[in-house]
Each structure stands twice: as structure tokens, then as C-alpha cells.
DODREN-612751 format. One record per residue: residue number from 1; residue in one letter; y, x, z of N, C-alpha, C in turn. Coordinates in nm, 2 decimals, m for minus. Layout:
<atoms>
@nr:NUM&rest:A&nyy:Y&nxx:X&nzz:Z&cayy:Y&caxx:X&cazz:Z&cyy:Y&cxx:X&czz:Z
...
</atoms>
This chain:
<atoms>
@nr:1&rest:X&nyy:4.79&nxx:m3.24&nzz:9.91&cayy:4.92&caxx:m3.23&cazz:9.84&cyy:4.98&cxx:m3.09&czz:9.88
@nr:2&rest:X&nyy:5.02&nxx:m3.03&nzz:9.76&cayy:5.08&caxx:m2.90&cazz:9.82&cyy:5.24&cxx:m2.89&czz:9.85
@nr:3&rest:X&nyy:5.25&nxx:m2.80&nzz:9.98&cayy:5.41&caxx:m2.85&cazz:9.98&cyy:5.44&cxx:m2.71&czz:9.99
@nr:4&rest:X&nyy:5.57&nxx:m2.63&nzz:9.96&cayy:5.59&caxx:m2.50&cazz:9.98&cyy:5.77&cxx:m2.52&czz:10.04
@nr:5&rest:X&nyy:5.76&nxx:m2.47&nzz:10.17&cayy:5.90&caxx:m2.53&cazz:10.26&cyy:5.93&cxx:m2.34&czz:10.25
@nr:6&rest:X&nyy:6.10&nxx:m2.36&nzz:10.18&cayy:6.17&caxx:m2.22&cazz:10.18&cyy:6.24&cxx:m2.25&czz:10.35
@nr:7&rest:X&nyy:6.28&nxx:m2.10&nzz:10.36&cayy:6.39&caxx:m2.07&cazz:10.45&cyy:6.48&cxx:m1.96&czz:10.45
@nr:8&rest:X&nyy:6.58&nxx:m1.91&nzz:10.51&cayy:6.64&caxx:m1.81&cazz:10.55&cyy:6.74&cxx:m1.77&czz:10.41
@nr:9&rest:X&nyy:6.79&nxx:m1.84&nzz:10.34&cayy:6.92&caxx:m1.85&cazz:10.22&cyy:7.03&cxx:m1.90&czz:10.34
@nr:10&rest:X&nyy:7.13&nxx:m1.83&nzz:10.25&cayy:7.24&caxx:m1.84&cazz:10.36&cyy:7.38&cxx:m1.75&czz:10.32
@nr:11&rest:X&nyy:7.50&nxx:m1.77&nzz:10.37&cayy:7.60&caxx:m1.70&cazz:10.33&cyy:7.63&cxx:m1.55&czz:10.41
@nr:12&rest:X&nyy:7.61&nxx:m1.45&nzz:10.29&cayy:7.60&caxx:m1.29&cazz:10.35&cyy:7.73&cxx:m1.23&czz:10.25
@nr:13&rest:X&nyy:7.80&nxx:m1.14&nzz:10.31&cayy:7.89&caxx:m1.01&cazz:10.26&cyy:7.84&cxx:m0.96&czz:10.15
@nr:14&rest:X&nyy:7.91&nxx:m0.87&nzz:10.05&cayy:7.87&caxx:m0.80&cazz:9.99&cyy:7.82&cxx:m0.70&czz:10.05
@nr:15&rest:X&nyy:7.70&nxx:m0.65&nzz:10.00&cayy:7.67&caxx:m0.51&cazz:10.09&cyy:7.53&cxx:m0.56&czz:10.22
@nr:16&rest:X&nyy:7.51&nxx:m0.70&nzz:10.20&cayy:7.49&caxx:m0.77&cazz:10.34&cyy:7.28&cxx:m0.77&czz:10.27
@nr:17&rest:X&nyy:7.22&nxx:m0.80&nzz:10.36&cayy:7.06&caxx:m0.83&cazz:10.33&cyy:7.03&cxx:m0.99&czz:10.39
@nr:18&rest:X&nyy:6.97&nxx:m1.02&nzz:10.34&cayy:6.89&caxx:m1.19&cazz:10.36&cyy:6.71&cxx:m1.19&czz:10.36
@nr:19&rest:X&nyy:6.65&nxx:m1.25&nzz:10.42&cayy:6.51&caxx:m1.25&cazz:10.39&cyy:6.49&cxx:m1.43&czz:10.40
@nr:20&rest:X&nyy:6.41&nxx:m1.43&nzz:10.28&cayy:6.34&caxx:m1.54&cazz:10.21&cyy:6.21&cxx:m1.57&czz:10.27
@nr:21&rest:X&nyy:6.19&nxx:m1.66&nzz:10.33&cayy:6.05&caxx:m1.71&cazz:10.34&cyy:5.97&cxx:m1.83&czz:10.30
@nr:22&rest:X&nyy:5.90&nxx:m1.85&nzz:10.25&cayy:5.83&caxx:m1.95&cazz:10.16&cyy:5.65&cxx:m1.94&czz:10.19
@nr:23&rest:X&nyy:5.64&nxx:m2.09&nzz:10.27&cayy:5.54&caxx:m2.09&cazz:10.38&cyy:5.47&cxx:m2.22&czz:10.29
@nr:24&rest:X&nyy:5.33&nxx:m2.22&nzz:10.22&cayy:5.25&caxx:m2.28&cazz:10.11&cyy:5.18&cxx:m2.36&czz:10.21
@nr:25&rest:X&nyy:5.16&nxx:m2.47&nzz:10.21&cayy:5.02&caxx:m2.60&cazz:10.24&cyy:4.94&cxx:m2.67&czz:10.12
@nr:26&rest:X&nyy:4.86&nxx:m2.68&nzz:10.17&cayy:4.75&caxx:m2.77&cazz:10.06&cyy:4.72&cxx:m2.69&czz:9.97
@nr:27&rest:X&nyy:4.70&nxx:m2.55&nzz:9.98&cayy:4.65&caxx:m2.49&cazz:9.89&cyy:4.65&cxx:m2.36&czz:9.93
@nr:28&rest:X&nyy:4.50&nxx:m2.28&nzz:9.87&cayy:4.47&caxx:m2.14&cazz:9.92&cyy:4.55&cxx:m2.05&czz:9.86
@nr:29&rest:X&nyy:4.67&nxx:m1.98&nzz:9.98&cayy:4.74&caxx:m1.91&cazz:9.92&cyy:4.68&cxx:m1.75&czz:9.88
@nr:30&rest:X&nyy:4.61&nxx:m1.73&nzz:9.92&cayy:4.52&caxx:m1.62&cazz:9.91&cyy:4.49&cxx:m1.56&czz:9.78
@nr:31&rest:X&nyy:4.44&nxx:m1.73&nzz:9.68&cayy:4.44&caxx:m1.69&cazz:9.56&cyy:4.51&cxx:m1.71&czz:9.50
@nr:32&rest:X&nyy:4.61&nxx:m1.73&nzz:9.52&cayy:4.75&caxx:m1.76&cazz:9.41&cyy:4.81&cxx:m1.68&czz:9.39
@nr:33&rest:X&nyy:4.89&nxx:m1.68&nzz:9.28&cayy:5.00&caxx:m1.57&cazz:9.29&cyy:5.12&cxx:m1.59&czz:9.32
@nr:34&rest:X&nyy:5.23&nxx:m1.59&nzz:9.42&cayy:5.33&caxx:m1.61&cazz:9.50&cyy:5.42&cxx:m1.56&czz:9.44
@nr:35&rest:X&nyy:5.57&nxx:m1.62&nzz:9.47&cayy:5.68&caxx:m1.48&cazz:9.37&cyy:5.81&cxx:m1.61&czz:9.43
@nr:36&rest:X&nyy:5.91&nxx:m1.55&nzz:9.34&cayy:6.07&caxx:m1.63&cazz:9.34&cyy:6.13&cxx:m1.62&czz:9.28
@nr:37&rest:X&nyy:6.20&nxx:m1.74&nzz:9.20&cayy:6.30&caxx:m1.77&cazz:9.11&cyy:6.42&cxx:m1.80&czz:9.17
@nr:38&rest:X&nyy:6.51&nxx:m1.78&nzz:9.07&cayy:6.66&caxx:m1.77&cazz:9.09&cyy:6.71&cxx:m1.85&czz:8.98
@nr:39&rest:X&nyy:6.78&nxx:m1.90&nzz:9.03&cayy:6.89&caxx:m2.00&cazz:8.92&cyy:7.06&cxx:m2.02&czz:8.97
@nr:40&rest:X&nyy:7.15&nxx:m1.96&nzz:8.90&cayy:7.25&caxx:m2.01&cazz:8.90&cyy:7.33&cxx:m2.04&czz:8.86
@nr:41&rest:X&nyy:7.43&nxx:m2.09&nzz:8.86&cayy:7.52&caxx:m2.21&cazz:8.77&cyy:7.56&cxx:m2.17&czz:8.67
@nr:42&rest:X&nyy:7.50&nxx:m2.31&nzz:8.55&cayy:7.52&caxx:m2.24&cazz:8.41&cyy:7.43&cxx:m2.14&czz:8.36
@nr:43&rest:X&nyy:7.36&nxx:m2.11&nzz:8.48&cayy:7.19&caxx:m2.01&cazz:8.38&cyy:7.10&cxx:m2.08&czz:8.40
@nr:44&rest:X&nyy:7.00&nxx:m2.02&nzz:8.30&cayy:6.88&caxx:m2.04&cazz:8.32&cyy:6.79&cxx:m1.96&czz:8.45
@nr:45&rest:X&nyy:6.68&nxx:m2.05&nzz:8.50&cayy:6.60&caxx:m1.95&cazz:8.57&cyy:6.55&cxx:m1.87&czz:8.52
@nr:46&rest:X&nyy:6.57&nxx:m1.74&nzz:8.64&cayy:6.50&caxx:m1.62&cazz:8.62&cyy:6.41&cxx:m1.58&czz:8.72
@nr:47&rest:X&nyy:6.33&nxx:m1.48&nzz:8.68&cayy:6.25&caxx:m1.42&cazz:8.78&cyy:6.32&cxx:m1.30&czz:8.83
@nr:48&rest:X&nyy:6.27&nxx:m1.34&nzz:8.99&cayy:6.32&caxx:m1.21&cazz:9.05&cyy:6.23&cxx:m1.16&czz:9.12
@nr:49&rest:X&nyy:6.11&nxx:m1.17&nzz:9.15&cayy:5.98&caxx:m1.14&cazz:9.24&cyy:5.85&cxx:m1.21&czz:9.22
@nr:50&rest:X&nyy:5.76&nxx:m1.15&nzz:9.16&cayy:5.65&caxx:m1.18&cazz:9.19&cyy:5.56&cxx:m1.10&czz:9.26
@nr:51&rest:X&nyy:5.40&nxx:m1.17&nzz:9.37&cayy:5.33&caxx:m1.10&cazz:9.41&cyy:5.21&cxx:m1.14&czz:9.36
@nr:52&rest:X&nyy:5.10&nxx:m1.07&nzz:9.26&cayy:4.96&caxx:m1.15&cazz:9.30&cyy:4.86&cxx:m1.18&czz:9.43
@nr:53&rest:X&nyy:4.76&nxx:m1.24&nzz:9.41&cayy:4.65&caxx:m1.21&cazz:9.48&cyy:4.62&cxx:m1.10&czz:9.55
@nr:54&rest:X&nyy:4.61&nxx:m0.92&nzz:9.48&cayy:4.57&caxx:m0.82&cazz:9.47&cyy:4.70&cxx:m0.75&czz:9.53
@nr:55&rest:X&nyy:4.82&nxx:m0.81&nzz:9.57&cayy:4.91&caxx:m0.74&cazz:9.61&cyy:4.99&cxx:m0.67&czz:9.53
@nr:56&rest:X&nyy:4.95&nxx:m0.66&nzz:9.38&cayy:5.04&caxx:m0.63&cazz:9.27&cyy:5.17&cxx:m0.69&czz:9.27
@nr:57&rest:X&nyy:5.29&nxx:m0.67&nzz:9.23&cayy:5.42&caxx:m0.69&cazz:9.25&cyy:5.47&cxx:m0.68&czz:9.08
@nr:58&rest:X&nyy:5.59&nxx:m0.72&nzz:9.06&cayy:5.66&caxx:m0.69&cazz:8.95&cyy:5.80&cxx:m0.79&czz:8.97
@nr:59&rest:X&nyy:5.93&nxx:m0.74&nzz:8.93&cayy:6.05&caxx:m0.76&cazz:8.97&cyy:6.12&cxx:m0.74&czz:8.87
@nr:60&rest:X&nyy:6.20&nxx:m0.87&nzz:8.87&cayy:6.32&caxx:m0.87&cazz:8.77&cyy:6.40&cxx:m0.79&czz:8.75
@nr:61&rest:X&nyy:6.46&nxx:m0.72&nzz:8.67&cayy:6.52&caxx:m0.54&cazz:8.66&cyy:6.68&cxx:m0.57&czz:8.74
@nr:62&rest:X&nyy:6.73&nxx:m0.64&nzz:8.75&cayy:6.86&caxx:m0.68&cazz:8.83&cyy:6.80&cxx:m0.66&czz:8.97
@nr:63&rest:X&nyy:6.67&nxx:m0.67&nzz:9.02&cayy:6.71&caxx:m0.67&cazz:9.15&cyy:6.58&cxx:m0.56&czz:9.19
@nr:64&rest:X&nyy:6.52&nxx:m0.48&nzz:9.13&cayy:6.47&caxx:m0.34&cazz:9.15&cyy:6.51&cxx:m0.26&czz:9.22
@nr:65&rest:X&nyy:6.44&nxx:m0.24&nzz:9.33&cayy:6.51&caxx:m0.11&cazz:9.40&cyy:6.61&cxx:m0.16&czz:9.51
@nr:66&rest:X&nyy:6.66&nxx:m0.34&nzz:9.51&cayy:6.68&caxx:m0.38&cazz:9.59&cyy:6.64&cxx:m0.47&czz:9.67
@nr:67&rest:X&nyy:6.55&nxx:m0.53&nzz:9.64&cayy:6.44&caxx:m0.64&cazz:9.66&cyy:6.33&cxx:m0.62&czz:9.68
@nr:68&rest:X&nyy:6.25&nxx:m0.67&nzz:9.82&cayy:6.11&caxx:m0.63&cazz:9.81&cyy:6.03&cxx:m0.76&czz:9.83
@nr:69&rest:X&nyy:5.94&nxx:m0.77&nzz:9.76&cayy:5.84&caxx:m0.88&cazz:9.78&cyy:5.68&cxx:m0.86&czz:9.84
@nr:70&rest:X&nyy:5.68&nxx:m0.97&nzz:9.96&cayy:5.59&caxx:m0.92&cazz:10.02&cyy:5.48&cxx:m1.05&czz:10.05
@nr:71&rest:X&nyy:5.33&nxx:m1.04&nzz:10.12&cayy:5.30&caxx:m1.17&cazz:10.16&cyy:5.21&cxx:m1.16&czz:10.26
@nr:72&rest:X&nyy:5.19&nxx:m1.30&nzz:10.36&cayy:5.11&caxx:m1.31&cazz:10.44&cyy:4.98&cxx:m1.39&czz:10.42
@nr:73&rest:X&nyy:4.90&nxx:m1.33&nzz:10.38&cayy:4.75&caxx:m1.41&cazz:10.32&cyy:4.75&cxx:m1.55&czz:10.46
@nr:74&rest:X&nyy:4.74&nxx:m1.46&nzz:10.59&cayy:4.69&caxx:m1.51&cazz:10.72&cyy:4.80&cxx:m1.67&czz:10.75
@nr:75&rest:X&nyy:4.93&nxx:m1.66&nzz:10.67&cayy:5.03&caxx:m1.73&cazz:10.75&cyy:5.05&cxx:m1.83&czz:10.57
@nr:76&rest:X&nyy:4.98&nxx:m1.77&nzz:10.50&cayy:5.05&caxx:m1.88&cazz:10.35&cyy:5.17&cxx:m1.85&czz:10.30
@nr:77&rest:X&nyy:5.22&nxx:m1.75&nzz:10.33&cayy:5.38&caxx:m1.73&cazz:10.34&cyy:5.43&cxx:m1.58&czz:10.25
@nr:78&rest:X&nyy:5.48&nxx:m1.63&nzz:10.19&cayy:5.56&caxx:m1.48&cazz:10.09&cyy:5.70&cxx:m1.46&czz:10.16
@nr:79&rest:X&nyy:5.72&nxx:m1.34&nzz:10.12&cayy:5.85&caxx:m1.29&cazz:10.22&cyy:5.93&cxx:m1.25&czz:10.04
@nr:80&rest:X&nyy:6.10&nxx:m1.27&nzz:10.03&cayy:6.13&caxx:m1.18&cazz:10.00&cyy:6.25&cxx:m1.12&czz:10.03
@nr:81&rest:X&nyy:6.27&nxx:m0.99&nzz:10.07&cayy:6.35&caxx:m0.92&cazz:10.16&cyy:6.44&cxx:m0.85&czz:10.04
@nr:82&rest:X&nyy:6.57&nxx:m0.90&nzz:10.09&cayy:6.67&caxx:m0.87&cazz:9.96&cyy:6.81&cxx:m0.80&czz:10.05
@nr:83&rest:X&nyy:6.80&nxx:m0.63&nzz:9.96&cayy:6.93&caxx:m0.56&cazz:10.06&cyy:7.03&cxx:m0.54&czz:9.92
@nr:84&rest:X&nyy:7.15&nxx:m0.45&nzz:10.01&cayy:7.23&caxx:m0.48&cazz:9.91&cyy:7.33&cxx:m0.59&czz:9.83
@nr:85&rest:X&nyy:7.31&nxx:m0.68&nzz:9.87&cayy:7.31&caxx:m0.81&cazz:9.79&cyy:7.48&cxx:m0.84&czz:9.71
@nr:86&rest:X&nyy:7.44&nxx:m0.86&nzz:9.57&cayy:7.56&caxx:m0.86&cazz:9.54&cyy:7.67&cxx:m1.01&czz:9.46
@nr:87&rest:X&nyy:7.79&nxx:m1.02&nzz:9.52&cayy:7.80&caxx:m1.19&cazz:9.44&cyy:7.69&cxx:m1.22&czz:9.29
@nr:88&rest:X&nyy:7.65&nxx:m1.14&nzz:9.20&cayy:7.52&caxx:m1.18&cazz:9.10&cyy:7.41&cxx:m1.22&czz:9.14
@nr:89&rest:X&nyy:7.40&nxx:m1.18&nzz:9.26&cayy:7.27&caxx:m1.22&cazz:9.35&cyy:7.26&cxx:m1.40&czz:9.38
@nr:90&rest:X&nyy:7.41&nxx:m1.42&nzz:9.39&cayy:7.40&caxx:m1.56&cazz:9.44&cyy:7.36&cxx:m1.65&czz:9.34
@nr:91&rest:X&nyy:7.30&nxx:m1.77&nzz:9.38&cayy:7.18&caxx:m1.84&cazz:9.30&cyy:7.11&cxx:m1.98&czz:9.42
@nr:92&rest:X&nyy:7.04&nxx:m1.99&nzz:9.37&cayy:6.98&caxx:m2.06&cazz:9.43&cyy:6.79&cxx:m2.07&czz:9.40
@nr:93&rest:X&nyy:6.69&nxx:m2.01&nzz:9.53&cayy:6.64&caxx:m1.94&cazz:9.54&cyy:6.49&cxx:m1.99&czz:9.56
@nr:94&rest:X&nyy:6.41&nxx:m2.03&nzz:9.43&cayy:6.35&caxx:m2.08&cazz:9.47&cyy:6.18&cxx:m2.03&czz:9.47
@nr:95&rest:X&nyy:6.09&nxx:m2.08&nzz:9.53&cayy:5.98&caxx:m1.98&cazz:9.56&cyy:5.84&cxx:m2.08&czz:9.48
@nr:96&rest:X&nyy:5.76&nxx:m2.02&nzz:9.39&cayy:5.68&caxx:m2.06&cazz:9.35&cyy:5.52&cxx:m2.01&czz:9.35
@nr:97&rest:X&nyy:5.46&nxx:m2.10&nzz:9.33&cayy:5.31&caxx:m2.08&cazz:9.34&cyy:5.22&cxx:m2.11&czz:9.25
@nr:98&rest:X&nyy:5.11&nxx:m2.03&nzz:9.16&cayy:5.08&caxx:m2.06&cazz:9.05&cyy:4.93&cxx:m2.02&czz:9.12
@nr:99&rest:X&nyy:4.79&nxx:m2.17&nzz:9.10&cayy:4.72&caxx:m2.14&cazz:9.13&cyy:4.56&cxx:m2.03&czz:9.04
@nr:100&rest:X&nyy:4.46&nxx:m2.01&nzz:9.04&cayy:4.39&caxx:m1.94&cazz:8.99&cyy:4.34&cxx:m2.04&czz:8.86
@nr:101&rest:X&nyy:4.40&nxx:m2.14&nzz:8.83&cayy:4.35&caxx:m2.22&cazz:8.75&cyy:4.46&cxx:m2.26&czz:8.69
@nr:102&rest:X&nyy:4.53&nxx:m2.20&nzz:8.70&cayy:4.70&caxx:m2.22&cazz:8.59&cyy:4.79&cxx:m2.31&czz:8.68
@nr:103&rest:X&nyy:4.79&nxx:m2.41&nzz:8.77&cayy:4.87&caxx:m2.50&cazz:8.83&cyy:4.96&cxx:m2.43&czz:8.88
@nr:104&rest:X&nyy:5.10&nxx:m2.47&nzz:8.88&cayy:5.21&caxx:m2.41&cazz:8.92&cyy:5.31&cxx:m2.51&czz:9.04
@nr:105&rest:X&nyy:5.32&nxx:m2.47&nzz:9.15&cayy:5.44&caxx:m2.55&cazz:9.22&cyy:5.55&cxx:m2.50&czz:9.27
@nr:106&rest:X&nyy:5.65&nxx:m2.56&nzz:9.30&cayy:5.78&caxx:m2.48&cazz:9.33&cyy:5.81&cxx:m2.57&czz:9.43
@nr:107&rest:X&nyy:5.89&nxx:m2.49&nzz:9.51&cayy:5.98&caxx:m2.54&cazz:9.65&cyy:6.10&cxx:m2.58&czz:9.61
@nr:108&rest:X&nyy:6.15&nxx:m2.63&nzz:9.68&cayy:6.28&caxx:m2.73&cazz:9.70&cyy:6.39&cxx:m2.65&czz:9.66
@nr:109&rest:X&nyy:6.38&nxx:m2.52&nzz:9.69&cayy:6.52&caxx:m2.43&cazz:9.64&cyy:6.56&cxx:m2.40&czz:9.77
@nr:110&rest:X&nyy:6.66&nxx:m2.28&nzz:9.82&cayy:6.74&caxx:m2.24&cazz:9.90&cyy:6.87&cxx:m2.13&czz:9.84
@nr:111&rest:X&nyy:6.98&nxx:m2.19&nzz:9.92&cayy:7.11&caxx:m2.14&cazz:9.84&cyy:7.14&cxx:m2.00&czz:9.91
@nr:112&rest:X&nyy:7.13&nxx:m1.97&nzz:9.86&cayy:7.17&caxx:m1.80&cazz:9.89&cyy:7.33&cxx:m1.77&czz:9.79
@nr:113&rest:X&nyy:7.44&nxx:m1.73&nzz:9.89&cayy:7.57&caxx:m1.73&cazz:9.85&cyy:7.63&cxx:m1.59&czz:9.88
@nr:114&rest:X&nyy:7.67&nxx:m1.48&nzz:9.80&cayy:7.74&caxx:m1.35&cazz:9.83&cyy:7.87&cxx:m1.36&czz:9.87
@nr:115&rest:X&nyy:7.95&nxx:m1.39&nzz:9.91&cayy:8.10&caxx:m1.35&cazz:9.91&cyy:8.16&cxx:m1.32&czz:10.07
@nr:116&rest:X&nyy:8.24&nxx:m1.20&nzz:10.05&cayy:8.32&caxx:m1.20&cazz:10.13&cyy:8.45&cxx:m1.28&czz:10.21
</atoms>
């Protein structure tokens, strides 16, 4: 059964940084491609980070240049490290995993909130 447990959403400043972690079971994260969606009230989800396999990256244009996405083959675990952060940022933050065979799972979500 695969489970993917987020962490590290939480209430930051404008101006403030947060790091995301999303730690994958029951499945080889190695070959998956890892990344993070965003959803907040009244939108649709978007993409804000993905990483392949190969360490290739690609990022939703809202958060370029402030956002980095990263992963740990050894730990199952994608990081994503968000500076900057602005009330549009806030969402709720969730981390997905799409295996080499098309299968897709998503974690539980974590709320990540901007305001001063």
C-alpha cells in the first residue's frame, strides 16, 4: 500500500520561507516522478513543483525563482523549499507521486497559510 505522509506547512509572514517534506512507502521512489500541488479556496489545483527520476525539475511560473524542488532517492522523500512566500502562496499543499507505469498517488495535503 503506498502511503505518502507531508510535513512542515504552517503559518509564515510575508517575506517568510517554509520547507515541505513528503516521505513515499510502498513504492520505489527512485523511479517515480515526485513533485507538489497546490490548491486553494475556490481554485483549482495547480502545479507548483515537479522532480523526475533523472532529477529534472519544472515549476509552475508563480513560483519560479522562488521555490526549489528537491529529492532524496536514499530517504523516499521530496523536499520543497519555498522562500519569499507570498499571501498567493497560501493553499493547501499537497505532494504527489506518479509511478513509471502511469499510477498516480497523493498525500493527505498540508496547509500552508501567508499572513502577517
Amino acid at each position: 500500500q503506498v502511503q505518502l505522509v507531508e510535513s512542515g506547512g504552517g503559518l509564515v509572514q510575508p517575506g517568510g520561507s517554509l520547507r515541505l517534506s513528503c516521505t513515499a512507502s510502498g513504492v520505489f521512489s527512485s523511479r517515480c516522478r515526485m513533485g507538489w500541488y497546490r490548491q486553494a479556496p475556490g481554485k483549482e489545483r495547480e502545479l507548483v513543483a515537479i522532480i523526475t527520476r533523472t532529477g529534472s525539475t519544472d515549476y509552475g511560473l508563480s513560483v519560479k525563482g522562488r521555490f526549489t524542488v528537491s529529492r532524496d532517492n536514499a530517504k523516499n522523500t521530496v523536499y520543497l523549499q519555498m522562500n519569499s512566500l507570498d499571501p498567493g502562496d497560501a493553499a493547501v499543499y499537497y505532494c504527489d507521486v506518479r509511478t513509471a507505469t502511469g499510477a498516480e498517488y497523493w498525500g493527505q495535503g498540508t496547509q500552508v497559510t501567508v499572513s502577517s
